[in-house]
The first five atom37 places (N, CA, C, CB, O) and aatype in JSON, in Angstrom:
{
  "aatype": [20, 20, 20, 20, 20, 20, 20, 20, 20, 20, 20, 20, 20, 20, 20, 20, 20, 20, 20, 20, 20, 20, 20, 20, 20, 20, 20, 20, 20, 20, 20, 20, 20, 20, 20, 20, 20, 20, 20, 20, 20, 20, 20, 20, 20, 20, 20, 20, 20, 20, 20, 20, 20, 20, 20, 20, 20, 20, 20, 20, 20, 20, 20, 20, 20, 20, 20, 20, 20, 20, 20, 20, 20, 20, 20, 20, 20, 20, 20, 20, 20, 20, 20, 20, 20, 20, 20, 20, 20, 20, 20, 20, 20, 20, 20, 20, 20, 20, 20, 20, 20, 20, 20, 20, 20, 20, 20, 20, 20, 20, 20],
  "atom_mask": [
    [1, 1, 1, 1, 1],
    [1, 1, 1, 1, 1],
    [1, 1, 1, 1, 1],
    [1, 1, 1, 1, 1],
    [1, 1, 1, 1, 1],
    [1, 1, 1, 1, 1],
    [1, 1, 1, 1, 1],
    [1, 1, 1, 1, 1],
    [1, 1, 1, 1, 1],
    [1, 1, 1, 1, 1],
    [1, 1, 1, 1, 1],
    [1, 1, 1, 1, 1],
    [1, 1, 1, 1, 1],
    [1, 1, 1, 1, 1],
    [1, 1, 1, 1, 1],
    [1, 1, 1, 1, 1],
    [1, 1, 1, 1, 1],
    [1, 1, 1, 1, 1],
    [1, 1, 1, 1, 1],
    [1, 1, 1, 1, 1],
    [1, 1, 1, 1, 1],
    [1, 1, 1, 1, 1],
    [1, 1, 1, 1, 1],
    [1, 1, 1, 1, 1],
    [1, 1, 1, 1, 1],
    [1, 1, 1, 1, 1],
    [1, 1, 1, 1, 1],
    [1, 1, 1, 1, 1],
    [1, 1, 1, 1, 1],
    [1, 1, 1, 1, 1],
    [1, 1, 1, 1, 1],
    [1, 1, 1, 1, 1],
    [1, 1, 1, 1, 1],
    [1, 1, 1, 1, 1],
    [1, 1, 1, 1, 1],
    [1, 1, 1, 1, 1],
    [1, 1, 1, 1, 1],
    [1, 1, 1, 1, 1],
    [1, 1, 1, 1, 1],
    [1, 1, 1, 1, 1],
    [1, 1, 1, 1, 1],
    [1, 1, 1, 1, 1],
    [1, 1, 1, 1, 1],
    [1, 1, 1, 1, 1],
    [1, 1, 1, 1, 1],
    [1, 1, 1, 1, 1],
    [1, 1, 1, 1, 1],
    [1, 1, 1, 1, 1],
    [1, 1, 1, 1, 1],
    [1, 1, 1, 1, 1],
    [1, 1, 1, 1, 1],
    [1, 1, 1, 1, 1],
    [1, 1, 1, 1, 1],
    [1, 1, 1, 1, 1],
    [1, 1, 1, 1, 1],
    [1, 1, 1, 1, 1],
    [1, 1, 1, 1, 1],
    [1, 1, 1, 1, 1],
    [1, 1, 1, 1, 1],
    [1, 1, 1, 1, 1],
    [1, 1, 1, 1, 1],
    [1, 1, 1, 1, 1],
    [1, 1, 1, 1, 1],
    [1, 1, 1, 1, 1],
    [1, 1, 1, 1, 1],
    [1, 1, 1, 1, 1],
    [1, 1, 1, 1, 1],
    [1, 1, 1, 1, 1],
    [1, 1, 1, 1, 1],
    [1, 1, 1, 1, 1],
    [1, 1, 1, 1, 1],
    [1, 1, 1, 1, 1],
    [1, 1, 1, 1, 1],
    [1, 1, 1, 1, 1],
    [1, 1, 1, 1, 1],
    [1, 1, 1, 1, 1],
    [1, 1, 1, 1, 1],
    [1, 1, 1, 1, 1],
    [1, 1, 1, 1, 1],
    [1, 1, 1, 1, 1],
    [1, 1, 1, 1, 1],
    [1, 1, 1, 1, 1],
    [1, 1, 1, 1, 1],
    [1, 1, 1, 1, 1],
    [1, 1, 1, 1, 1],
    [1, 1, 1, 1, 1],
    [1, 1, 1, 1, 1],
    [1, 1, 1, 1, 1],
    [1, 1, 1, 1, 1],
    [1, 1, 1, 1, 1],
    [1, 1, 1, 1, 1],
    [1, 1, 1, 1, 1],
    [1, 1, 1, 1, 1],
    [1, 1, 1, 1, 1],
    [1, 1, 1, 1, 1],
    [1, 1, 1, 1, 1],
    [1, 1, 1, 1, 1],
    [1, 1, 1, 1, 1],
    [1, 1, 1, 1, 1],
    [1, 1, 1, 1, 1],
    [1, 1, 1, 1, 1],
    [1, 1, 1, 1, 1],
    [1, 1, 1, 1, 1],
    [1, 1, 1, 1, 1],
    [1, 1, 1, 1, 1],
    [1, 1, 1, 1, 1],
    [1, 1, 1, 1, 1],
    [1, 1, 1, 1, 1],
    [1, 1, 1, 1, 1],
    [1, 1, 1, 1, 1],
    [1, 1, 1, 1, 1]
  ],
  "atom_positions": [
    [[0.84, -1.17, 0.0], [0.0, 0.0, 0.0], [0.89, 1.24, 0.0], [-0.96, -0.01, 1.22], [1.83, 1.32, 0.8]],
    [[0.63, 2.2, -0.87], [1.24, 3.71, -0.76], [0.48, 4.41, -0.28], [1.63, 4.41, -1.86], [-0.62, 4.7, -0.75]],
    [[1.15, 4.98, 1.18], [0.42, 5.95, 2.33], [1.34, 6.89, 2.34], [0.13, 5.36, 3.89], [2.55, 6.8, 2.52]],
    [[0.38, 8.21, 2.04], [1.07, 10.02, 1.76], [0.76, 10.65, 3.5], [-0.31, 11.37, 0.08], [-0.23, 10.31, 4.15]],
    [[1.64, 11.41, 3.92], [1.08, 11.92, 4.59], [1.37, 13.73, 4.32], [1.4, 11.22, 5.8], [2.22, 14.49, 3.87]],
    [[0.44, 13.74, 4.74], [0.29, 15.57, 4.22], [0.56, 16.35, 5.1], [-1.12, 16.2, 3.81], [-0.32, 16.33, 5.96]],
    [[1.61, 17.25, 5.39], [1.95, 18.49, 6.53], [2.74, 19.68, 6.22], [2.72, 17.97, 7.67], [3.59, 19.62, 5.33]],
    [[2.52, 20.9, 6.95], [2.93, 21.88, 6.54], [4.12, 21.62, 6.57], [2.57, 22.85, 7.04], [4.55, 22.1, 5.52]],
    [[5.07, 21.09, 7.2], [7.01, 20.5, 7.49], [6.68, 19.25, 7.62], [8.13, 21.04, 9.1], [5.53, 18.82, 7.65]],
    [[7.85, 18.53, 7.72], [8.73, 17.6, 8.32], [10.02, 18.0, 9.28], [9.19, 16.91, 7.24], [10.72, 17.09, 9.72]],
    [[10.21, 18.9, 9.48], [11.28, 19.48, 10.59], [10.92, 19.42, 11.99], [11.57, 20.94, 10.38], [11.83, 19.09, 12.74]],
    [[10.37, 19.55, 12.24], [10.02, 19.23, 14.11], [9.03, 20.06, 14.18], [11.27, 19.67, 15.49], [8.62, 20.91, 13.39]],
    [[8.45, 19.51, 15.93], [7.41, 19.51, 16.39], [6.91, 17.84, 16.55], [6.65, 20.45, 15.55], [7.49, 16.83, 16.17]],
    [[5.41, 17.99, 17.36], [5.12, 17.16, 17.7], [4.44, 16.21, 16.98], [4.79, 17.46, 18.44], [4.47, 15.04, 17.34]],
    [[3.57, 16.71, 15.61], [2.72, 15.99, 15.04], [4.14, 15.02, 14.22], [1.45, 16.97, 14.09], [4.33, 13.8, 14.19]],
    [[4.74, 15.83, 13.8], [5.8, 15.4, 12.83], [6.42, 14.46, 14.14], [6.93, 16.82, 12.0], [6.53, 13.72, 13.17]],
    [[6.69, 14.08, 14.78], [7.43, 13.16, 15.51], [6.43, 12.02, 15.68], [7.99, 13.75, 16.86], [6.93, 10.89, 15.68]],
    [[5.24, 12.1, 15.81], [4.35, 11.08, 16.04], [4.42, 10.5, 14.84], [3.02, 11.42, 16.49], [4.36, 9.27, 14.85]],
    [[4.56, 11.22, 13.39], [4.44, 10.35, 12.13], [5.42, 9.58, 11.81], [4.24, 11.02, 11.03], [5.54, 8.5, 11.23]],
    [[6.29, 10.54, 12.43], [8.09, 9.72, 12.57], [8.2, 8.11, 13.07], [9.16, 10.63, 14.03], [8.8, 7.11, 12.67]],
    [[7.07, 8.51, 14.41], [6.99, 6.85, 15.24], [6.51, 6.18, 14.52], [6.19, 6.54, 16.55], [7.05, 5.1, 14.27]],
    [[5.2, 6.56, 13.84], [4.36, 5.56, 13.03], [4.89, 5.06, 11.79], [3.11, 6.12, 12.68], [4.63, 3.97, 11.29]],
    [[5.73, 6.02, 11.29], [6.22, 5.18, 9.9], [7.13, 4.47, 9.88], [6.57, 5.81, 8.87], [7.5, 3.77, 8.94]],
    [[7.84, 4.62, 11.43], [8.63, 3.7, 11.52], [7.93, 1.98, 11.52], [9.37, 4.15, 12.75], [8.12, 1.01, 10.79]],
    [[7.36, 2.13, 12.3], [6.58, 0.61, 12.49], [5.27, 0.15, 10.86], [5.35, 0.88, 14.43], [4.35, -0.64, 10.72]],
    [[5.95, 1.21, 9.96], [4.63, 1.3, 8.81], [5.66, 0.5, 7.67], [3.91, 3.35, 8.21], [5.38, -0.4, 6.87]],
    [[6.83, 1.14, 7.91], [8.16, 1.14, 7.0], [8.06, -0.55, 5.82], [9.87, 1.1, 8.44], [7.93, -0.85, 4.64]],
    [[8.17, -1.03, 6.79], [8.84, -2.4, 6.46], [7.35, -3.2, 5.54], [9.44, -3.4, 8.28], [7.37, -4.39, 5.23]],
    [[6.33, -2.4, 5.26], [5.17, -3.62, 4.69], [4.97, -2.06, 4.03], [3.63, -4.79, 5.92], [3.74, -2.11, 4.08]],
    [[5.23, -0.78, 3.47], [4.15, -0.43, 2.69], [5.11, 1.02, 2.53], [2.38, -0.49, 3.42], [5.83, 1.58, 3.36]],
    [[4.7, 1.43, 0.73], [5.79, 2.66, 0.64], [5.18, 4.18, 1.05], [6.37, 2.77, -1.04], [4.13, 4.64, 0.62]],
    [[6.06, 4.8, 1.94], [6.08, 6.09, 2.22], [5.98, 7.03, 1.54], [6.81, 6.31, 2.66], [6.89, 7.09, 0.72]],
    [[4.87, 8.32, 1.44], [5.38, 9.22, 1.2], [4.98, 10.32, 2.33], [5.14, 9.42, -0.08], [4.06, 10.21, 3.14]],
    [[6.1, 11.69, 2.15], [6.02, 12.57, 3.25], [5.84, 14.0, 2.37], [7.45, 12.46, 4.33], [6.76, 14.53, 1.75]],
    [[4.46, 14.52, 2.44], [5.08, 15.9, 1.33], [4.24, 16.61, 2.36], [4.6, 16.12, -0.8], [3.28, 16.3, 3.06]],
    [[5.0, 17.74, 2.16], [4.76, 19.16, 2.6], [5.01, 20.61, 1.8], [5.53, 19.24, 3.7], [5.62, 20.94, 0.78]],
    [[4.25, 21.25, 2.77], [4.06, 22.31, 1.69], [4.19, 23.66, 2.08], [2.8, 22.22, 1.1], [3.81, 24.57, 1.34]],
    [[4.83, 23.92, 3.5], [5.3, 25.56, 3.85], [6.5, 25.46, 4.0], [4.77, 26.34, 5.14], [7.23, 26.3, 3.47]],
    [[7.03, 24.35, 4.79], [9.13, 24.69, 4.53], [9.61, 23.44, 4.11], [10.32, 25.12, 6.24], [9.44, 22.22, 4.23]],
    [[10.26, 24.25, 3.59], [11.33, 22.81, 2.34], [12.17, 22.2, 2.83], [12.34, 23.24, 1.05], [12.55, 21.28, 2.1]],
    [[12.88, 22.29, 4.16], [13.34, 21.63, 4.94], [13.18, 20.41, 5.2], [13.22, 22.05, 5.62], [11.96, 20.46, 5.39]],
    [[13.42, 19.46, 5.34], [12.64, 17.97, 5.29], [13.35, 17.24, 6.54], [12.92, 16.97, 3.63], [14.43, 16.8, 6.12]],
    [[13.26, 17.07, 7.3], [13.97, 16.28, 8.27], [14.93, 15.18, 7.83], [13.02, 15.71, 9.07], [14.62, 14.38, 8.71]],
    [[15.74, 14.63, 7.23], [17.13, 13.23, 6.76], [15.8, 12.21, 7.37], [19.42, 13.12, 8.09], [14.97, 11.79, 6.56]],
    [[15.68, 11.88, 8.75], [15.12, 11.03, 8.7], [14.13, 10.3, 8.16], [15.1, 11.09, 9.21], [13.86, 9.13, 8.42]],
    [[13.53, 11.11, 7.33], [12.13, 10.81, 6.71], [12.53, 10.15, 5.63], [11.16, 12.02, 6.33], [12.14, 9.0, 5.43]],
    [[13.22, 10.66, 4.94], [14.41, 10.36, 4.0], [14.68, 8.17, 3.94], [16.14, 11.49, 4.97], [14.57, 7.22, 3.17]],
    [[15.09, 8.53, 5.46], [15.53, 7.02, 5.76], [14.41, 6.03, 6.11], [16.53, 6.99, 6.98], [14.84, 5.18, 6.9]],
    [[12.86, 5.82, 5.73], [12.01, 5.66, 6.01], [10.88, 5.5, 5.0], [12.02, 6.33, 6.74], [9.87, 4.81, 5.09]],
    [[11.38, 6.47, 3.85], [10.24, 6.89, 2.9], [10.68, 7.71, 1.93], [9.14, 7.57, 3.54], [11.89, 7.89, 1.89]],
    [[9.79, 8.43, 0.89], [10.06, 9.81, -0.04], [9.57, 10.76, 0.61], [9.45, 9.91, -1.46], [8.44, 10.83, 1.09]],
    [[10.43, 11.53, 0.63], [10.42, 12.75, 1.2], [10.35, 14.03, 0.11], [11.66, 12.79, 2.07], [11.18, 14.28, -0.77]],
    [[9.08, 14.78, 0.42], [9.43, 16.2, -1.18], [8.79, 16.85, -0.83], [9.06, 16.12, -2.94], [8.0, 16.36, -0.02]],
    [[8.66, 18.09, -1.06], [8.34, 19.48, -0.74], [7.62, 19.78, -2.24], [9.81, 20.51, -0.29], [8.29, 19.83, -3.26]],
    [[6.21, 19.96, -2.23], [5.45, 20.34, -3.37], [5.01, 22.31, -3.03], [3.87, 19.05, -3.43], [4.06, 22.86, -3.59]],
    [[5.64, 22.81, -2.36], [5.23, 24.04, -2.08], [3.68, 24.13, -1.97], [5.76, 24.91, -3.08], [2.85, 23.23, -1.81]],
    [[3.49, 25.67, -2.1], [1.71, 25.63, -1.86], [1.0, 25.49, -3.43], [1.04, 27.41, -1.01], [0.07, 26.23, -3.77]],
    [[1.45, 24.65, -4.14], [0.82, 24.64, -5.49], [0.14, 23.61, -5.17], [1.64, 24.53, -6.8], [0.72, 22.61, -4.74]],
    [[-1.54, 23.64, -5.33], [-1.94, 22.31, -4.97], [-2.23, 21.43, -6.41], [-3.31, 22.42, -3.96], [-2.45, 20.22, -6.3]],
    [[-2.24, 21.95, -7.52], [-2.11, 21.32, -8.6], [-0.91, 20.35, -8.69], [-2.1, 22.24, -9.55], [-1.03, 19.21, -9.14]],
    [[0.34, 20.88, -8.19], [1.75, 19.89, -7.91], [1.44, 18.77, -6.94], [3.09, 20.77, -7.17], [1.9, 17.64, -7.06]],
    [[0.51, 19.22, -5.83], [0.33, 18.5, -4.9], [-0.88, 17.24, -5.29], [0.02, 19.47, -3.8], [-0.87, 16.2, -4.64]],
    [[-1.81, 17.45, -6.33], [-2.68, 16.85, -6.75], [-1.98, 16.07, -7.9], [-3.76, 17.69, -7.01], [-2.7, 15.13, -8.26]],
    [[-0.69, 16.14, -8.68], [-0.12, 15.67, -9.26], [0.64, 14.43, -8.73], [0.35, 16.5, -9.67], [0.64, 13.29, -9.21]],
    [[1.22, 14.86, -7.73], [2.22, 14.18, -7.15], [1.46, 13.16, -6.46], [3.12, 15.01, -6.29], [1.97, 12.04, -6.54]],
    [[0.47, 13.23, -5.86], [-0.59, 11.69, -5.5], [-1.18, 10.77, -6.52], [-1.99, 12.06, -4.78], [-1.49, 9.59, -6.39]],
    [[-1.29, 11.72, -7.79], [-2.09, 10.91, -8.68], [-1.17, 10.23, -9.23], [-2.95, 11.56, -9.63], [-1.56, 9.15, -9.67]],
    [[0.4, 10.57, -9.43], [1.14, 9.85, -10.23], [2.5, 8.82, -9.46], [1.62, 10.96, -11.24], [3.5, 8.23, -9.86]],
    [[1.92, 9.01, -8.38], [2.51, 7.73, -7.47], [1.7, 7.05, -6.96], [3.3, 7.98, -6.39], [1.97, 6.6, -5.85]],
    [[0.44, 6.73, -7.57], [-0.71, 6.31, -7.52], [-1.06, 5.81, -6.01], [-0.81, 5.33, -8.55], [-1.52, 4.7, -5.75]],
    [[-0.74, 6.94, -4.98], [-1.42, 6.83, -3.84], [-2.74, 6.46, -3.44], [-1.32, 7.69, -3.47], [-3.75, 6.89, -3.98]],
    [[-2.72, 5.32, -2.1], [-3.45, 4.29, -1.9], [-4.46, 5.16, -0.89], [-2.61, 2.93, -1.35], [-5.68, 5.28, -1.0]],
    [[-3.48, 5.79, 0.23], [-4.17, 6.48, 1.68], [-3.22, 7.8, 1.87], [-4.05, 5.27, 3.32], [-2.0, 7.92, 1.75]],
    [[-4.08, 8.59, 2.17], [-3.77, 10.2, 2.4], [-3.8, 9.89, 3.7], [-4.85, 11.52, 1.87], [-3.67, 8.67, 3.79]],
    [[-3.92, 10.51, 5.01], [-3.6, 11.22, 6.11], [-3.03, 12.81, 6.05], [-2.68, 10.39, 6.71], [-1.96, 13.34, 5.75]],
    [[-4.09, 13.18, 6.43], [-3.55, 14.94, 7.0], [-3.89, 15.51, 7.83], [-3.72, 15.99, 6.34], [-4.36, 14.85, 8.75]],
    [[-3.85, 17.1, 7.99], [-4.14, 17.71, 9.44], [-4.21, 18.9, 8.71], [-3.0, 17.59, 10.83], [-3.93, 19.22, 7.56]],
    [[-4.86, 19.73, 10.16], [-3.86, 21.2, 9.32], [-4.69, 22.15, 8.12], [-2.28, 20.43, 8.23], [-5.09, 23.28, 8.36]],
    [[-4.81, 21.66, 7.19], [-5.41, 22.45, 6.35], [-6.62, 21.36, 5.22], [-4.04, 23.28, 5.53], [-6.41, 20.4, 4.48]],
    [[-7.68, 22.0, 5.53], [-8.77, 21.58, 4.15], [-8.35, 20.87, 3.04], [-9.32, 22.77, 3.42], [-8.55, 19.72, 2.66]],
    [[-7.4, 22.28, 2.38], [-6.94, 22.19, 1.09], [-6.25, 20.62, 0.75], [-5.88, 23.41, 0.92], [-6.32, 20.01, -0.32]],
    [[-5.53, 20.17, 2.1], [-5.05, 18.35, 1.47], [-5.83, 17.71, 1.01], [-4.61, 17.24, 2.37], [-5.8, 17.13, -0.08]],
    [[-6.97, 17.75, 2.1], [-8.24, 16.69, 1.87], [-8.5, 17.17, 0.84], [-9.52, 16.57, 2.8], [-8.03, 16.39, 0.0]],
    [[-9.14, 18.27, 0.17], [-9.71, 18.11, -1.11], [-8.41, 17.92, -2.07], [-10.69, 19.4, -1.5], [-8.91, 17.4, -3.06]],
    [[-7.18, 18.04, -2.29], [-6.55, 17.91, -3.43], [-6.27, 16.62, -3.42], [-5.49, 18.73, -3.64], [-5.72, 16.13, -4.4]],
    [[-6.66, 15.69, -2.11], [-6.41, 14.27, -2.3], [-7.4, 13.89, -2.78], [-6.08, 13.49, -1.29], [-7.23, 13.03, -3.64]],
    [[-8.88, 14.31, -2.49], [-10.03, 13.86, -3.48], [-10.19, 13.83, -4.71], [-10.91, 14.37, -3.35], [-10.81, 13.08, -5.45]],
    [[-9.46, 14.89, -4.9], [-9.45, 15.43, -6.58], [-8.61, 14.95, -7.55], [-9.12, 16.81, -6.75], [-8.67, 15.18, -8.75]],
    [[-7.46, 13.94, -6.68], [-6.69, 13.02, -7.08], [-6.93, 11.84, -7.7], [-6.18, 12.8, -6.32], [-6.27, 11.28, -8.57]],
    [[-8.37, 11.38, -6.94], [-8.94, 10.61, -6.56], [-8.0, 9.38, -5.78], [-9.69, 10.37, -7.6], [-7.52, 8.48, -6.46]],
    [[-7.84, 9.41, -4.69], [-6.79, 8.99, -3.44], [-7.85, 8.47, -3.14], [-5.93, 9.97, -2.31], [-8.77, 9.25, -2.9]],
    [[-8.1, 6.98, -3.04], [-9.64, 5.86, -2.82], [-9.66, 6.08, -0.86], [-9.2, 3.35, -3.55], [-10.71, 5.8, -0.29]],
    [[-8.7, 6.47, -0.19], [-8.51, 6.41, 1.49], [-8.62, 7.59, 1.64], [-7.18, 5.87, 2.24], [-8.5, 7.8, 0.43]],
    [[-8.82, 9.09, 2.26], [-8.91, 10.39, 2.87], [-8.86, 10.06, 4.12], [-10.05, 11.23, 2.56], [-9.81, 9.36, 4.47]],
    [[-7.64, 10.44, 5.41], [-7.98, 10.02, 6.34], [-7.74, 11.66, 7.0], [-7.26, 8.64, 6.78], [-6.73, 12.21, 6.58]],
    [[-8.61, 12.47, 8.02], [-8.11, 13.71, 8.24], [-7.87, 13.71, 10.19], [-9.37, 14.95, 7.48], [-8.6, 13.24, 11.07]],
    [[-6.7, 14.34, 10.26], [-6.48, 13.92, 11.78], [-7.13, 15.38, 12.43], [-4.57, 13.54, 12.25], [-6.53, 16.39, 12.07]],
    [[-7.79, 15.48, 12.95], [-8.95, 16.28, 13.44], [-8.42, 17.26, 14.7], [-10.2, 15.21, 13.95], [-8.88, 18.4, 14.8]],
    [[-7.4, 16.73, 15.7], [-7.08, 17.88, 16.88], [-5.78, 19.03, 16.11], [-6.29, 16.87, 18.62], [-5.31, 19.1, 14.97]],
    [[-5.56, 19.69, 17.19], [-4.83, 20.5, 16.95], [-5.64, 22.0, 16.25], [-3.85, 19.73, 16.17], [-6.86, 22.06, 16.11]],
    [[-4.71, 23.1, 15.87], [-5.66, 24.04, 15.46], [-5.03, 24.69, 14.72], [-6.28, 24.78, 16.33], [-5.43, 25.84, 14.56]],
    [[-3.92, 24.29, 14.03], [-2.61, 25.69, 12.71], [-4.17, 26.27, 12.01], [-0.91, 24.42, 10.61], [-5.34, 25.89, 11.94]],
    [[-3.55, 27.13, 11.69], [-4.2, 27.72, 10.87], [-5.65, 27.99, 10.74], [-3.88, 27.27, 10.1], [-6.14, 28.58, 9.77]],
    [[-6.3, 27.55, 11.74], [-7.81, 27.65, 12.68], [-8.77, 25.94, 11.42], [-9.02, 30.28, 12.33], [-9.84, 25.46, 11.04]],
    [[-7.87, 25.85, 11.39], [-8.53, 24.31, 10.78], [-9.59, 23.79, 11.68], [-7.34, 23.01, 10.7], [-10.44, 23.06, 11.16]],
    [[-9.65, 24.03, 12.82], [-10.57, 23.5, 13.63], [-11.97, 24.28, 13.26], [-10.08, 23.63, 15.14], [-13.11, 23.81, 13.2]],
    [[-11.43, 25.88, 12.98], [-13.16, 26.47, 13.01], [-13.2, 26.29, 11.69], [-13.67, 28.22, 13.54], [-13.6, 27.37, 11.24]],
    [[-13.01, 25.49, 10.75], [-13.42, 25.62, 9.49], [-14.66, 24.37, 9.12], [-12.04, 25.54, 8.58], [-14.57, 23.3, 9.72]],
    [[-15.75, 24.56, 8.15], [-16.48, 23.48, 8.17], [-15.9, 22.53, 7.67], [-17.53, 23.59, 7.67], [-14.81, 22.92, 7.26]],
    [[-16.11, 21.05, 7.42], [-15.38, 20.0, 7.02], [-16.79, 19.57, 5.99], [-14.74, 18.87, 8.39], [-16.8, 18.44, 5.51]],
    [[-17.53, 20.19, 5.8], [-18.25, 19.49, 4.45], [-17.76, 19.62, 3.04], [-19.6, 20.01, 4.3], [-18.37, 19.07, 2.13]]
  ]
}
């Protein structure tokens, strides 16, 4: 299975360390990807784990880049805009991680 996960970095903080844990134990049965889209910075480790790439805020790049690594399952946070450019991908899994609040993602509707 190819599982994307969607975040503004990969450089630190907490969400990014929890994905760190999980892909570690994800690693070995299914291929990684890690894209983000406010700093280009990428943490090495992700690197050692998975693909690691920085699609900036173009979500057409970002809707590209799922459709043509024919991603299985999305996971994101954070911002709307993943979920729908993974729909629009058509990405058959949308999974959206719901706490936290960047960017007031929380007060936004989710329909």
């Amino acid at each position: 299975m190819r599982i994307a996960y969607l975040l503004y970095d990969f450089d630190m903080g907490g969400m990014v360390s929890w994905v760190y844990r999980l892909a570690t134990r994800l690693a070995d049965r299914h291929e990684l990807h890690f894209v983000c889209t406010h700093v280009p910075r990428i943490a090495p480790r992700f690197s050692d784990v998975g693909r690691a790439h920085y699609v900036g805020r173009d979500w057409g790049a970002l809707q590209r880049y799922l459709r043509s690594h024919r991603i299985d399952v999305v996971q994101y946070g954070q911002h709307r805009v993943f979920g729908d450019c993974a729909m629009a991908a058509r990405v058959p899994v949308v999974i959206e991680r719901t706490d936290g609040a960047r960017d007031g993602a929380l007060e936004h509707s989710k329909r």
